[in-house]
C-alpha positions in Angstrom: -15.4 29.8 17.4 -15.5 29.4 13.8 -16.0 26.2 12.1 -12.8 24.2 10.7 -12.9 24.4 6.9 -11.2 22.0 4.6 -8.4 23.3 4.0 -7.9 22.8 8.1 -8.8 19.3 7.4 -6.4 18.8 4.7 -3.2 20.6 6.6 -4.0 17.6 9.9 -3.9 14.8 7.2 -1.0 15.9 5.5 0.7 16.0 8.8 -0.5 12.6 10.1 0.6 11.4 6.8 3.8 12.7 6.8 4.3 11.4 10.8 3.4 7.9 9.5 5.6 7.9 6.7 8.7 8.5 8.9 7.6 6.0 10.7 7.4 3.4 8.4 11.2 4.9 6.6 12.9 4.9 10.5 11.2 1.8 12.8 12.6 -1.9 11.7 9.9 -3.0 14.3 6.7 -4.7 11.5 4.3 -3.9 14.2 5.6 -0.6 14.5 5.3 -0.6 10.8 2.2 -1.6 10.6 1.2 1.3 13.1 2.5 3.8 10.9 0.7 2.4 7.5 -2.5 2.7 9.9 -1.8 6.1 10.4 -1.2 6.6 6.8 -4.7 5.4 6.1 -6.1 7.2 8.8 -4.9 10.5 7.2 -6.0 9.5 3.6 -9.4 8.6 5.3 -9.7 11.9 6.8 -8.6 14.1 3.0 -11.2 11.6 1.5 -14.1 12.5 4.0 -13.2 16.1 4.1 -13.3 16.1 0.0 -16.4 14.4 0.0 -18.0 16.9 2.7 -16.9 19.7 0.4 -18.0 18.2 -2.7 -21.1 17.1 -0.7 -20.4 13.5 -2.6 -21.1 10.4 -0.7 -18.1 8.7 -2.8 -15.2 10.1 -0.9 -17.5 8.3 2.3 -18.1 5.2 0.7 -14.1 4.5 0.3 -13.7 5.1 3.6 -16.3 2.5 5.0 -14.4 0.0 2.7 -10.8 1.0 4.3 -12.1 0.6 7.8 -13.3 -3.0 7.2 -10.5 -4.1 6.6 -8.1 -3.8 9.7 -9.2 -6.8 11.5 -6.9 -9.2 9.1 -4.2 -6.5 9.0 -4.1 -6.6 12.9 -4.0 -10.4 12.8 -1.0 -10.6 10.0 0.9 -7.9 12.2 0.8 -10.2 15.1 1.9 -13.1 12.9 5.0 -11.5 11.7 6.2 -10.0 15.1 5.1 -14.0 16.5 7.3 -15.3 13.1 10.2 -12.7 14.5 9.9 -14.1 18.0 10.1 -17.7 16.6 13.3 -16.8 14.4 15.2 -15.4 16.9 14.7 -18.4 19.3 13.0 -16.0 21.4 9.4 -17.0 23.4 6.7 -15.9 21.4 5.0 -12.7 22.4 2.9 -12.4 25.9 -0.7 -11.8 23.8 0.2 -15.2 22.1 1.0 -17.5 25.2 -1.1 -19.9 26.9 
């Protein structure tokens, strides 16, 4: 089986990019919207690591060690907003958030 070249690479983060974009355009849900902006990072991730393979540059790597720190305070202001949503509609907040 031959090896996947870039281009392959390329093609799979265009599509997951384009998947989260419609995402984000057609959910109202922010945690669902929040998904989809993680998906649309994930794809950028994977162009930037492909690139950088290519190019045999440790930049393209280097970027995406950066983006992947950073989730943990996304995650927690995604649960904020969908426990602020909760607390507007006079609704219970979430079952993650409950004692």
């Amino acid at each position: 089986m031959p090896e996947p070249t870039t281009l392959s690479y390329l093609v799979v983060a265009a599509l997951v990019f384009v998947i989260g974009a419609v995402g984000v355009m057609v959910r109202r849900n922010p945690l669902i919207m929040f998904m989809c902006i993680e998906l649309m990072l994930n794809a950028v991730n994977l162009s930037f690591v492909a690139l950088a393979r290519e190019l045999t540059d440790i930049d393209g790597q280097s970027i995406v060690f950066f983006v992947l720190v950073a989730p943990p305070p996304r995650s927690w202001l995604a649960l904020a907003s969908s426990w602020r949503s909760c607390a507007i509609a006079h609704h219970s907040p979430p079952m993650i958030l409950r004692n």
